[in-house]
N, C-alpha and C positions, 0 to 999 in steps of 0.2 A: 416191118418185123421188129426193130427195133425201138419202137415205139412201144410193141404189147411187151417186149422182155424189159422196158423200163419203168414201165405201168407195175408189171410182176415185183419186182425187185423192192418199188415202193412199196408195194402191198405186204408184203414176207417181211420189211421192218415196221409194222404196228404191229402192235401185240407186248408179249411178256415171255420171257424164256423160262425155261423150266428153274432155274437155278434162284432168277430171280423170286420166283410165287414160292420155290422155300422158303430162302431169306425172310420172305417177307411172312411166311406162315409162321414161323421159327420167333419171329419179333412178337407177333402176336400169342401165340402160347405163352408165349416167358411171360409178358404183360397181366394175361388172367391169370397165370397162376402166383404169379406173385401177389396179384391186388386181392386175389382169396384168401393168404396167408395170412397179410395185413388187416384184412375187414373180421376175418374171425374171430380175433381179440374182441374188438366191437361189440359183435353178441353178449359175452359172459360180463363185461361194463356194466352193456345197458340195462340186462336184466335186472345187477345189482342194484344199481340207480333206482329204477322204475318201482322195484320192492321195496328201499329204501321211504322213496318219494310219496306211496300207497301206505306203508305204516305211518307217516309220521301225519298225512291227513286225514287217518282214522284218529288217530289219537289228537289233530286240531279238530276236525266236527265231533268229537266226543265231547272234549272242552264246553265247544259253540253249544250243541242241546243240553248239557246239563245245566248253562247260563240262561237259556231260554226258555225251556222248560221247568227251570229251579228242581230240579230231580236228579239225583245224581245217574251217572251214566259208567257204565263197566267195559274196559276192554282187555281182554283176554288173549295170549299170546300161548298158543301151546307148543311148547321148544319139542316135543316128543312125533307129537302128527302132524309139525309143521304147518300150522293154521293160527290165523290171526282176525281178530274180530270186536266189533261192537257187540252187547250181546241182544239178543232179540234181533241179529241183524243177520244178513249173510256171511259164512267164514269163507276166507280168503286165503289162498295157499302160496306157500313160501317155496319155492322155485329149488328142485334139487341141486341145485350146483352152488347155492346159497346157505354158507352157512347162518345160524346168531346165537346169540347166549344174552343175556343182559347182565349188567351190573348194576345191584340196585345199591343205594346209599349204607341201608341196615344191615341186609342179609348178604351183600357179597354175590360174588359167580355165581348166576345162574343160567345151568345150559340144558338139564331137564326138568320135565314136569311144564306145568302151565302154573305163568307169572300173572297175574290181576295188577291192572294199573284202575284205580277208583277216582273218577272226577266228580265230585262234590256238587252242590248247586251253587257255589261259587265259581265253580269251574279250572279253580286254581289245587294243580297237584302237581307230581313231578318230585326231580333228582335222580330217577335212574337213567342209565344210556344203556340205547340196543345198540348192538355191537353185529354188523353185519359183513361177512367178506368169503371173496371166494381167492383162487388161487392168484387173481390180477387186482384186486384191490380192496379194501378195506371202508368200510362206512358207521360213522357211528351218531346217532338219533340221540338228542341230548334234551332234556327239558328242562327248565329255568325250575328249581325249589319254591322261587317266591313269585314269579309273575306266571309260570307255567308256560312260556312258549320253548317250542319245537322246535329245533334245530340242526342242519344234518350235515356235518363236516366231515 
């Protein structure tokens, strides 16, 4: 008989108390909800980035076909409907949480209407920056006046 009530005794400490599987539930919520906090910044980043990263290699394969093709090439940023594009090509939408405006070298701020940047069959144009940010950071798309590369600080 003492044998089954030592058998018992062992048996009744494997396991987990109730106190414990809070604790430990408790550890676990704080964890996700904290790491959701943290990662959602991330999103509104990488959006920017990504937008950033998509205009400025439309505006280098604009460069690239107007060299290849010796034909000048147009891209078209319209700050009103938020679309951006090669023209003859597919337009490409600029992300609500995404502001821009450009600054061009002549005409100064601009934040409506639709801006024309013209690549030449030399392929060399440039001196405005697009100017992109949202409420966590700021981007701005620079091109060289005289060699025309793109640049995104």
């Amino acid at each position: 008989m003492s044998r089954i009530k030592n058998l018992k005794q062992e048996f009744n400490n494997f396991g987990f108390t109730l106190i414990e599987m809070l604790v430990v539930l408790f550890f676990i919520t704080l964890i996700l909800g904290l790491s959701t906090v943290y990662f959602s910044g991330g999103l509104a980043s990488a959006r920017i980035e990504s937008t950033a990263r998509e205009i400025a290699a439309i505006m280098r394969y604009a460069k690239s076909l107007a060299r290849i093709n010796h034909e000048k090439q147009i891209v078209t940023i319209d700050l009103d409907s938020r679309l951006y594009r090669i023209e003859g090509r597919n337009s490409r939408i600029i992300p609500k949480d995404v502001s821009i405006k450009v600054v061009d070298p002549v005409s100064g701020e601009i934040s409506t209407g639709k801006y024309i940047m013209v690549y030449p069959a030399t392929g060399s144009a440039g001196g405005e920056n697009i100017v992109l940010w949202n409420n966590k950071k700021q981007l701005n798309i620079r091109t060289d006046p005289v060699v025309g590369s793109v640049i995104i600080k």
